[in-house]
C-alpha positions as CSV (number, residue, x, y, z in Angstrom):
1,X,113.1,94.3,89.8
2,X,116.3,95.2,92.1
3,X,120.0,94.7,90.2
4,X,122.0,94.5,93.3
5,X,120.6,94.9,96.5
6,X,122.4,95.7,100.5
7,X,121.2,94.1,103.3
8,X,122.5,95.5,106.2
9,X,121.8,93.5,109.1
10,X,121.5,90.1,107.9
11,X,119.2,88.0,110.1
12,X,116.0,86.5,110.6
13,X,114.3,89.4,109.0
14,X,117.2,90.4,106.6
15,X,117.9,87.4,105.9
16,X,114.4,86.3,104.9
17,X,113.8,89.4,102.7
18,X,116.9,88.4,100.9
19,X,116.0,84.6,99.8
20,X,112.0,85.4,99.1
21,X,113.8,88.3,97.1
22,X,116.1,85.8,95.3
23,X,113.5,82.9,95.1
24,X,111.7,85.3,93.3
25,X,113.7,86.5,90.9
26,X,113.2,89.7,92.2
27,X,117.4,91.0,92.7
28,X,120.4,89.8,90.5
29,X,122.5,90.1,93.3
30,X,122.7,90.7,97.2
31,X,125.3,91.9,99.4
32,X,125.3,91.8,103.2
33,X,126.9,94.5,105.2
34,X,127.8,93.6,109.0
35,X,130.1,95.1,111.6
36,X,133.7,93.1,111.8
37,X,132.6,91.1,114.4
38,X,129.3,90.3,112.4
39,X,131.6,88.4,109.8
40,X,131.5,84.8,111.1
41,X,127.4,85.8,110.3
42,X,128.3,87.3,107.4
43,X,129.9,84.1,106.1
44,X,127.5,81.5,107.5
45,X,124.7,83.8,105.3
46,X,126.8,83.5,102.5
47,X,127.7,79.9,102.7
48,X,124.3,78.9,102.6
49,X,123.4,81.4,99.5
50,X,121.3,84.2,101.4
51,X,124.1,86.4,100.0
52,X,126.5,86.1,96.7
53,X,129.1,88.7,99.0
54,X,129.7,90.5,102.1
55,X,131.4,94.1,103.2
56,X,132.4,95.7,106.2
57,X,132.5,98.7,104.5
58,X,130.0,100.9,103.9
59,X,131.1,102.1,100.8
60,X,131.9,98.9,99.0
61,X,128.9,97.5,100.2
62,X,126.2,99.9,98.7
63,X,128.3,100.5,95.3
64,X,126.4,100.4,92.3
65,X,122.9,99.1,94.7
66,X,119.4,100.2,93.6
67,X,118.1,99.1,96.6
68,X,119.4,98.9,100.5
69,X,117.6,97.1,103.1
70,X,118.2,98.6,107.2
71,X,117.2,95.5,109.1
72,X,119.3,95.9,112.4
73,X,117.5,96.8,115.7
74,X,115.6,100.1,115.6
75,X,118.5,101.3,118.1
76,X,121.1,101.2,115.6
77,X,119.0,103.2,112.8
78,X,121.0,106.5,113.5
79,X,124.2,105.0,113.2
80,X,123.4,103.3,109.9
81,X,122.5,106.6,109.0
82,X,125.6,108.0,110.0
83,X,127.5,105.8,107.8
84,X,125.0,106.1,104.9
85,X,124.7,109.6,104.4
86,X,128.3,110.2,102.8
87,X,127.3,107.4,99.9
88,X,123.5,108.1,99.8
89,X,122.5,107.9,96.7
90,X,118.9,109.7,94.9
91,X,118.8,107.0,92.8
92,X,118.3,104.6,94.9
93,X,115.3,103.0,97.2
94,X,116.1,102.6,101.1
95,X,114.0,101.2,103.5
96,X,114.2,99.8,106.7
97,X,111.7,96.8,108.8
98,X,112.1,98.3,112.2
99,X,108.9,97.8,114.6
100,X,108.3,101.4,115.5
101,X,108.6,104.3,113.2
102,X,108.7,107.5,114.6
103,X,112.0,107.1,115.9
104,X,113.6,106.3,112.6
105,X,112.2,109.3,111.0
106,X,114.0,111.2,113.9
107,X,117.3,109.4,113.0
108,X,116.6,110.5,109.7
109,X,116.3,114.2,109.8
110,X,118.8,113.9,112.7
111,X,121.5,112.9,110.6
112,X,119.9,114.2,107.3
113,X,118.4,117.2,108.4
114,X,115.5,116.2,106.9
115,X,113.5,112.8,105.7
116,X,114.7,112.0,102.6
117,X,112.4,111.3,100.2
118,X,113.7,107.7,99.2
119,X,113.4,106.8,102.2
120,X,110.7,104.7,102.8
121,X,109.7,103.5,106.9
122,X,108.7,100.0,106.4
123,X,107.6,97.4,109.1
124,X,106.9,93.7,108.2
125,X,104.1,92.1,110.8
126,X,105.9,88.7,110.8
127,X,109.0,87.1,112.8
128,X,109.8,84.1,114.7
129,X,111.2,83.0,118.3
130,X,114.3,82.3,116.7
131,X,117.0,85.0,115.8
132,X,119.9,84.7,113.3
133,X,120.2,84.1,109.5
134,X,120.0,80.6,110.5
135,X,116.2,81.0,111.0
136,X,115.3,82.9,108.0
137,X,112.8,81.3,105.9
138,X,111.5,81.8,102.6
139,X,108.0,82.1,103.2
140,X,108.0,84.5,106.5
141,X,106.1,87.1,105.4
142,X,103.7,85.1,102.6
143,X,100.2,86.6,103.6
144,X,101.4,88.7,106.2
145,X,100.9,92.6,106.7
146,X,103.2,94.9,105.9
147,X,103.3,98.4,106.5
148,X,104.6,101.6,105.2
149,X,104.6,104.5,106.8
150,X,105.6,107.4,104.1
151,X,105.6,111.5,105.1
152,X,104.4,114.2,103.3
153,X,107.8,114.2,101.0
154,X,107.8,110.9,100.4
155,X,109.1,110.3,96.9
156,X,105.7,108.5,95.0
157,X,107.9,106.0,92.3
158,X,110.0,105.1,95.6
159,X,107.3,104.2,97.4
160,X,106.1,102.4,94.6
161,X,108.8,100.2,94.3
162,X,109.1,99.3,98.0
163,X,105.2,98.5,97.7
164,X,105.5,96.3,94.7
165,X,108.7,94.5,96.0
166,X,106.6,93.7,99.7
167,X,104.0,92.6,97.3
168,X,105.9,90.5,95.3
169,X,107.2,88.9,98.3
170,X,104.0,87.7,99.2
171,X,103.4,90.6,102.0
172,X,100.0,92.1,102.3
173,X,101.1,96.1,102.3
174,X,98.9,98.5,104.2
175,X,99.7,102.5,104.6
176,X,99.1,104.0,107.7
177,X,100.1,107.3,109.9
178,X,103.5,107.0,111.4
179,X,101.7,107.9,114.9
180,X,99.2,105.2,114.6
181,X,101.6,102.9,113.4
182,X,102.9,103.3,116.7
183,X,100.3,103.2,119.2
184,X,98.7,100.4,117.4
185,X,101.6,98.2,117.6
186,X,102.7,99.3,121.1
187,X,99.4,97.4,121.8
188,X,99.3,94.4,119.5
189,X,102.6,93.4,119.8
190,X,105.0,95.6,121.9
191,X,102.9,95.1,125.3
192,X,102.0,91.6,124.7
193,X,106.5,90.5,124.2
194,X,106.4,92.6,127.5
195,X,103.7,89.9,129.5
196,X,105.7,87.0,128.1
197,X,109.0,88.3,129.1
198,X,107.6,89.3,132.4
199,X,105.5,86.1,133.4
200,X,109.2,83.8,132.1
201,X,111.0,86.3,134.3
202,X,108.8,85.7,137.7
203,X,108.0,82.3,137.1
204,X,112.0,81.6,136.7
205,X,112.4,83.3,139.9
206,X,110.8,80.7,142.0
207,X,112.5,78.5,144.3
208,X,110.4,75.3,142.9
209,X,111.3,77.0,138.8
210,X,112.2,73.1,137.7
211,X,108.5,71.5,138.6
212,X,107.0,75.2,137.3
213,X,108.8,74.1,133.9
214,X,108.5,70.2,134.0
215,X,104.8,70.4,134.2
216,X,103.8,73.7,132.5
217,X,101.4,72.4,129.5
218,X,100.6,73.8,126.3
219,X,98.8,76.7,126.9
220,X,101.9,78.1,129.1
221,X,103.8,77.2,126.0
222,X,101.9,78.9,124.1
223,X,101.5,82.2,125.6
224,X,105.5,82.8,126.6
225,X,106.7,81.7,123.0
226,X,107.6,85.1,122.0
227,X,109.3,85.2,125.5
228,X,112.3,83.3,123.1
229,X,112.6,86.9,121.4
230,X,116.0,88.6,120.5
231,X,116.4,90.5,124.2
232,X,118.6,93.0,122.2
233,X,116.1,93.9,119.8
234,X,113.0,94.2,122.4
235,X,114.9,96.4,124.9
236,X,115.6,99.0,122.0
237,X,112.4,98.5,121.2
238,X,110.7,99.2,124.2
239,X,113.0,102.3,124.2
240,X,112.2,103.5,121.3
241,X,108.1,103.5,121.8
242,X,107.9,103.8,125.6
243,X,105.5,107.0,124.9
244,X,103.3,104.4,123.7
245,X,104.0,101.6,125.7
246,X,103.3,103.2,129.4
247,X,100.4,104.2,129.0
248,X,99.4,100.8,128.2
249,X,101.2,99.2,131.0
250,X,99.1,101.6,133.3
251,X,96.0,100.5,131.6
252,X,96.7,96.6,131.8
253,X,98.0,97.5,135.6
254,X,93.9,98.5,136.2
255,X,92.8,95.2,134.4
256,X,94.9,93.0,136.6
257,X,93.4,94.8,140.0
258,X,90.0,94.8,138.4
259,X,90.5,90.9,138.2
260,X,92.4,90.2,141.0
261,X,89.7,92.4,143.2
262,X,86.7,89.9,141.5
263,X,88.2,86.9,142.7
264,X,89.0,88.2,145.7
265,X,85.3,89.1,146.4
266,X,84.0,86.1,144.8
267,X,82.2,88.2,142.5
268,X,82.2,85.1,139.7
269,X,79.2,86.7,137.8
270,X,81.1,89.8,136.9
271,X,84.3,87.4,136.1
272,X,82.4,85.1,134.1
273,X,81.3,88.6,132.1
274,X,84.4,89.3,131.2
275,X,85.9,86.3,130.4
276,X,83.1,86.1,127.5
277,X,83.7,89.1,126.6
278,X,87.6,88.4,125.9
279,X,86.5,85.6,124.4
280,X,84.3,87.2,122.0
281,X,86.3,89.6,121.4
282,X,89.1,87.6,120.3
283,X,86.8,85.5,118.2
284,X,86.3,89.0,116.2
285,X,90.2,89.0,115.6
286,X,90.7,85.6,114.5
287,X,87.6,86.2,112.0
288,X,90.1,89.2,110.7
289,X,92.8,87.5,110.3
């Protein structure tokens, strides 16, 4: 599908793009681009054949490429596009995997001065609790959602090729607004890292932490897995949809009081109601998924 593809930013996600994309014959070859002191990453990746080579320079890195990949955290999108735009090429398909949107089209016409039209705003609905090219894995995003988020001069064959290639990858590839991308995520996935971080942080506060830990079972496990999240990558994240994200926040503030205030009143008939109705509720999106 792809000659010669860039990765730039070669970990857990960019990393797993590049061996679904070489497993499946879909790219001749791949490059990885990293800062200098990214090279010790840069050679593990290629060591264990996610990558045939690996630049430092942006130039030598997206020579002759048909395709470049932007999977570094959304904070650093403006920056790539800094170094891009002096060797961005028409003929070629760029897209990135960051978890909001609306902020990399920013960086774009930022640095562009408009969206380029081969640019394509993608975001793939998998990861893991692990970080690093170490824990890239060939089937991450088999049968999971993937979406694009194109504008109104999105070029159509570029899009098209970024759709097949997610496709081909196993990834099942929605299009949606770049707003609602946003607030829908801010509440599926953004808020919910945000619990998990915050419950790890207060419960690693306590004075007795050691027997909080020793004797948490699985449903504490369970819950604060994606507390074992890239910091790095959730702080720009939560910078970069906070319009999104506070609102929420507010709104799960309310929750808590409402269910702190039944227990304090003893008003278990109301609790019971809305446990069932979380639980039903949930029951609907497991039935979805």
């Amino acid at each position: 599908m792809f000659k010669k593809i860039c990765v730039i930013g070669v970990g857990l996600i960019g990393g797993s793009i590049a061996k679904v994309a070489r497993t499946q014959n879909l790219v001749e070859t791949i490059v990885g681009f990293g800062r200098l002191d990214d090279v010790e990453n840069l050679q593990i990746a290629k060591d264990l054949s996610v990558i045939d080579e690996f630049y430092t320079d942006i130039e030598a890195a997206v020579c002759n490429t048909d395709c470049v990949i932007i999977a570094t955290p959304v904070a650093a999108t403006e920056s790539i596009f800094k170094m891009l735009k002096p060797f961005w090429s028409t003929e070629t398909v760029y897209f990135d995997v960051g978890s909001t949107k609306g902020n990399v089209i920013e960086a774009a016409e930022k640095v562009f001065g408009f969206m380029p039209p081969n640019f394509i705003p993608a975001h793939p609905i998998a990861g893991a609790e692990n970080s690093g090219v170490q824990a890239s894995l060939v089937d991450l995003f088999l049968n999971k959602r993937l979406i694009l988020t194109p504008v109104e001069n999105t070029n159509a064959e570029a899009l098209q090729k970024t759709q097949q290639f997610w496709q081909e990858i196993g990834a099942l590839v929605s299009i949606m607004d770049v707003q609602q991308h946003d607030s829908v995520l801010a509440a599926t996935s953004h808020l919910p890292h945000i619990l998990a971080f915050g419950l790890v942080d207060m419960l690693g506060r306590r004075d007795e932490q050691e027997d909080i830990f020793k004797y948490a079972a699985g449903g504490f496990r369970d819950f604060t897995r994606i507390a074992s999240s890239d910091p790095t990558m959730w702080t720009a994240i939560c910078e970069a949809n906070k319009t999104e994200l506070l609102p929420l926040l507010e709104q799960f503030k309310t929750e808590i009081t409402a269910i702190q205030n039944l227990i304090e009143s003893g008003d278990n008939a109301k609790l019971f109601e809305l446990f069932v109705y979380a639980n039903t509720a949930r029951e609907r999106f497991l039935n979805q998924t």
